[in-house]
TILUM-177089 format. One line per 3 residues: for each residue x, y, z of N, C-alpha, C. Coordinates in nm, 4 decimals. Example, Ala and Ser with C-alpha at 12.3 -4.5 7.8 and 13.67 -1.06 7.14 Angstrom:
REM TILUM-177089
1.3190:-0.5690:0.7800:1.2300:-0.4500:0.7800:1.3200:-0.3300:0.7800  1.2850:-0.2250:0.7080:1.3670:-0.1060:0.7140:1.2900:0.0030:0.7870
//
This chain:
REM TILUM-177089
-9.5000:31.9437:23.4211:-9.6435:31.9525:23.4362:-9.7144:31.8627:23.3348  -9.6727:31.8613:23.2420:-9.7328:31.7827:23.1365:-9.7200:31.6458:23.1357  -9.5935:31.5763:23.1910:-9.5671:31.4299:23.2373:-9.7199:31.4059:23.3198
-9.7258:31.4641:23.4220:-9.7684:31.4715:23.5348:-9.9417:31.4814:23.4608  -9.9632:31.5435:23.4469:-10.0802:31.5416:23.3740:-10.1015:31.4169:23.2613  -10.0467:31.4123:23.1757:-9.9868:31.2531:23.1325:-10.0495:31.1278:23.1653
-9.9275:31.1126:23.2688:-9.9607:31.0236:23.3882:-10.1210:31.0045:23.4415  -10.1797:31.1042:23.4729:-10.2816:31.1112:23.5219:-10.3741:31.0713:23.3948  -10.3745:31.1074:23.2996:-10.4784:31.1197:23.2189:-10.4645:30.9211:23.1431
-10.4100:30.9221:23.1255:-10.2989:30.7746:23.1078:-10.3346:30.6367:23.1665  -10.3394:30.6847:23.3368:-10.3427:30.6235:23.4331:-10.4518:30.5384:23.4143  -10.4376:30.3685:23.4690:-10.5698:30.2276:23.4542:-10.6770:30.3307:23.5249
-10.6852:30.4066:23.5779:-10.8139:30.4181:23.6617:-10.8115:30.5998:23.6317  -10.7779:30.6423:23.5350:-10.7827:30.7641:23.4804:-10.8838:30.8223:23.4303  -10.8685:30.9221:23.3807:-11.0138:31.0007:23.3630:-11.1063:30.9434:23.2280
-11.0399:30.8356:23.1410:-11.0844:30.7810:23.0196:-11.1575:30.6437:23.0642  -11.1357:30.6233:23.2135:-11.2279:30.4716:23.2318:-11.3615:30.5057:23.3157  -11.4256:30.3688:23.3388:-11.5265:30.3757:23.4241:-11.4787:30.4111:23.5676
-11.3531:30.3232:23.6193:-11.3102:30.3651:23.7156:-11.2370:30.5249:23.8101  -11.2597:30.5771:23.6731:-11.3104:30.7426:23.7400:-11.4040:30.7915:23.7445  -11.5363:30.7764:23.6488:-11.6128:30.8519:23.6192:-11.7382:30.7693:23.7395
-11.7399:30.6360:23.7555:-11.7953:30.5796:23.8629:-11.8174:30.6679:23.9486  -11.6819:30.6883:24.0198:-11.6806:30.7215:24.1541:-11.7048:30.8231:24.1960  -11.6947:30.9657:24.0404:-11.7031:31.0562:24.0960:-11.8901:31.0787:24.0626
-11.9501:31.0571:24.0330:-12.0822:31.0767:23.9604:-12.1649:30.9781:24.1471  -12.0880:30.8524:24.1540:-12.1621:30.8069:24.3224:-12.1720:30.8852:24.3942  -12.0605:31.0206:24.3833:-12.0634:31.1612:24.5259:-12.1650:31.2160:24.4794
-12.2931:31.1713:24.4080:-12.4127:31.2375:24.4304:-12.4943:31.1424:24.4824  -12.4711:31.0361:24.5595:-12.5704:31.0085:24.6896:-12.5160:30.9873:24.7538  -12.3826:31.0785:24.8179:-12.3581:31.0746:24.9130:-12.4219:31.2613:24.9624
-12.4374:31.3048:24.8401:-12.4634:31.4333:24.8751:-12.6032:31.4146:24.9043  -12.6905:31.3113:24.8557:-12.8118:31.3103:24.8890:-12.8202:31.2775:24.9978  -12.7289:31.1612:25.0620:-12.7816:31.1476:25.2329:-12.7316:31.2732:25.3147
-12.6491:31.3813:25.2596:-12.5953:31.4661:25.3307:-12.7699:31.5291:25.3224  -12.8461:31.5552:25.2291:-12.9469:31.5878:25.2188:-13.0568:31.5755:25.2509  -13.0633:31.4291:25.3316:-13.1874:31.3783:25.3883:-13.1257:31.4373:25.5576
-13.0435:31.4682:25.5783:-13.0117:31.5022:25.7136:-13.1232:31.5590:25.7472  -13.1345:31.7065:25.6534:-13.2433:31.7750:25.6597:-13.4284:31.7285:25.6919  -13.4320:31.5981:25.6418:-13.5676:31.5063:25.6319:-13.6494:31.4760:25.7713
-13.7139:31.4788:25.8037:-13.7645:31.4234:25.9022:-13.7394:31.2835:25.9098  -13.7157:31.1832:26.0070:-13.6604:31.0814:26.0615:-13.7719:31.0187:26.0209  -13.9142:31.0184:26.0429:-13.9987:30.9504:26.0140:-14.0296:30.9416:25.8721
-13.9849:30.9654:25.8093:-14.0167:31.0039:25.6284:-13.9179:30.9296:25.6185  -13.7700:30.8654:25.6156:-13.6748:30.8151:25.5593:-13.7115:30.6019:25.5698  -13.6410:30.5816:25.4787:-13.7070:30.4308:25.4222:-13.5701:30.3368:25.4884
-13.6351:30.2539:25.6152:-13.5146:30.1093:25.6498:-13.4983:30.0705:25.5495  -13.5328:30.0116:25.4195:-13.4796:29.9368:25.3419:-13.3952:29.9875:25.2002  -13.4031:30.1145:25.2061:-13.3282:30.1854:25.1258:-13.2198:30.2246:25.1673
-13.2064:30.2685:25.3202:-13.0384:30.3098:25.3712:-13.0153:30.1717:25.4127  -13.0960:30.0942:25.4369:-13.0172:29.9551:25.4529:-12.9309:29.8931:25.2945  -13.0170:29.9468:25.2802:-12.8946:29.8421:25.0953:-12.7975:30.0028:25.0942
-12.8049:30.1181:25.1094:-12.7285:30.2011:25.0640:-12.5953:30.1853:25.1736  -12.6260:30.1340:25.3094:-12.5283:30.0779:25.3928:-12.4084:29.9500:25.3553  -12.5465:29.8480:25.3136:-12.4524:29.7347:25.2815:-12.3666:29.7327:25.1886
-12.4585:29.8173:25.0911:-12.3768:29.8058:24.9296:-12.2335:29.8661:24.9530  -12.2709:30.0127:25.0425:-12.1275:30.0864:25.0643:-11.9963:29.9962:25.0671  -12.0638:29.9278:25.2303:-11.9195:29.8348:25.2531:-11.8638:29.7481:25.1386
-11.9645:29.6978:25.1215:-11.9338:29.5876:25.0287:-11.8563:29.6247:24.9408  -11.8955:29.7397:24.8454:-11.8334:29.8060:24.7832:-11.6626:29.8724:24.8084  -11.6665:29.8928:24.9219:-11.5578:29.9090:24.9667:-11.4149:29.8089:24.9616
-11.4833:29.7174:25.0301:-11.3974:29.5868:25.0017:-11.3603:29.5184:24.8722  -11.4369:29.5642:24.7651:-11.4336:29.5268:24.6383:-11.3034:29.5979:24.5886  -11.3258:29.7759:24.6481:-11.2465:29.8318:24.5365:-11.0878:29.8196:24.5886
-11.0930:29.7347:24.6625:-10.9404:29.6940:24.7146:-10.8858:29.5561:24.6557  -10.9959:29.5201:24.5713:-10.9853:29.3949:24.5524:-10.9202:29.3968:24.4216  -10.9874:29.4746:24.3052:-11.0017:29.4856:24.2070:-10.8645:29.5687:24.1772
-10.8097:29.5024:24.0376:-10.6796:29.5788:23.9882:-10.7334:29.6811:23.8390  -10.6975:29.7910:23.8691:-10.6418:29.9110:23.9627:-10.7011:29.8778:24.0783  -10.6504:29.8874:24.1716:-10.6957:29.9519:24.2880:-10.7205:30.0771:24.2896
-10.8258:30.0681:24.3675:-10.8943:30.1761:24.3351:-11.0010:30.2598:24.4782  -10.8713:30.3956:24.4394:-10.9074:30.4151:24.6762:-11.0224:30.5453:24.6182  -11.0082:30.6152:24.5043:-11.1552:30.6947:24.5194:-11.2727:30.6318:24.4946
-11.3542:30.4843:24.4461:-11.4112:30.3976:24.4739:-11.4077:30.3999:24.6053  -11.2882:30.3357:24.7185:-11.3433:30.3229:24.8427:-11.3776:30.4235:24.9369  -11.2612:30.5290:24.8856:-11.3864:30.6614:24.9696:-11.4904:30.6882:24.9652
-11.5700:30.6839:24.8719:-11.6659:30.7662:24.7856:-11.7480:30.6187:24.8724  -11.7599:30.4951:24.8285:-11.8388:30.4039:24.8885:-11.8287:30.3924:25.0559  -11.7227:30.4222:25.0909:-11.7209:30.4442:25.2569:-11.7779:30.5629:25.3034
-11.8000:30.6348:25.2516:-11.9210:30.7609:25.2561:-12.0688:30.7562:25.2403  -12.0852:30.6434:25.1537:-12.2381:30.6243:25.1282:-12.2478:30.5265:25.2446  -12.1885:30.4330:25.2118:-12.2315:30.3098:25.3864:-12.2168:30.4190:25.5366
-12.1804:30.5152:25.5103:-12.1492:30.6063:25.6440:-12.3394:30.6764:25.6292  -12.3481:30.7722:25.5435:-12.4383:30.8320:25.5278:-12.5537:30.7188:25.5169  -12.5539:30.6261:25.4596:-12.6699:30.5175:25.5008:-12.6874:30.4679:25.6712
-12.5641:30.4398:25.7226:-12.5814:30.4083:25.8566:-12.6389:30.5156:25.9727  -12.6023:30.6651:25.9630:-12.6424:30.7363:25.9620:-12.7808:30.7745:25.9861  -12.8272:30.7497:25.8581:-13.0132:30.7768:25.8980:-13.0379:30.6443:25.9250
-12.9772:30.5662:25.9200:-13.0659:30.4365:26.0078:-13.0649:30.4513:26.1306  -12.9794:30.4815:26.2044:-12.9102:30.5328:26.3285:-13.0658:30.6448:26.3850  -13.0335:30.7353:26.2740:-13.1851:30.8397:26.2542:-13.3149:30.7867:26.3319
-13.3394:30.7034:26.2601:-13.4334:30.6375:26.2131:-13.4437:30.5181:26.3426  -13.3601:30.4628:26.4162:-13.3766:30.3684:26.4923:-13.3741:30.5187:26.6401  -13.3694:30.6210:26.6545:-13.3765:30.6634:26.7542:-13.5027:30.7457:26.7865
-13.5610:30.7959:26.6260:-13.6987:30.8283:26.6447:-13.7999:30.6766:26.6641  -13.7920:30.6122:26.6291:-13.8754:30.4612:26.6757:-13.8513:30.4617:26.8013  -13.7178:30.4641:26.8616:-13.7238:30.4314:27.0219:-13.8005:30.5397:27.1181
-13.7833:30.6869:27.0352:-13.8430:30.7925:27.1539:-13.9601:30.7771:27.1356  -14.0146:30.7546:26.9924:-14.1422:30.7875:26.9485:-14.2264:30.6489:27.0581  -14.1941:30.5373:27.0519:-14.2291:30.4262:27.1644:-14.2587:30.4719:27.2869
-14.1332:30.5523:27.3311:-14.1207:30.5705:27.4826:-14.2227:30.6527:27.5106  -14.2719:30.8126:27.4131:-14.3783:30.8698:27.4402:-14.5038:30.8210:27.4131  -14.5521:30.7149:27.3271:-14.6539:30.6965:27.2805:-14.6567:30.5683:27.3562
-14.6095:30.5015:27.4863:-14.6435:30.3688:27.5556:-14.7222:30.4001:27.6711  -14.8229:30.3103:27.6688:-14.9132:30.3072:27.8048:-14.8688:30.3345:27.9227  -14.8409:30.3989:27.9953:-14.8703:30.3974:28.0923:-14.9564:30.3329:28.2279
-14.9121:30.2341:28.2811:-14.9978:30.1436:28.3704:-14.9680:30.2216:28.5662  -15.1110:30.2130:28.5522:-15.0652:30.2517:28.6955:-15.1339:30.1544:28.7909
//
């Protein structure tokens, strides 16, 4: 148990670097888009889940890049580009209904 713990504590991407403490402290905006679920569609900002989208991926691809590798980085960022796409998704379907009810009618 104690190797093992060791190991872990030890480890390039262990609990003594940035590359732990990063990733786990980012699972609080992923908990926040879990949180805007709740929001009304019309209250949420395109250009804020748009960078919280891009950055995700991007981010993602980075942490594969980077030695340690580093896969709770890419979860944790493949969660925020999820939860950003998400309310954009939101957000692009109240614009379309909100159109469809609020368009002229020609007769």
């Amino acid at each position: 148990m104690a190797t093992t713990f060791a190991k872990f504590f030890n480890h390039p991407a262990g609990p003594k670097t940035v590359f732990f403490w990063g990733p786990v402290m980012k699972w609080c905006l992923v908990g926040a888009g879990l949180k805007d679920l709740n929001r009304p569609a019309d209250k949420l900002s395109v250009s804020q889940n748009l960078a919280l989208t891009a950055t995700g991926f991007i981010w993602v691809r980075y942490s594969f890049v980077i030695i340690p590798v580093n896969y709770s980085l890419a979860a944790v960022n493949f969660f925020v580009g999820l939860s950003g796409i998400t309310q954009l998704g939101r957000i692009a379907h109240h614009q379309y209904t909100q159109g469809q009810i609020t368009a002229p009618t020609k007769a």
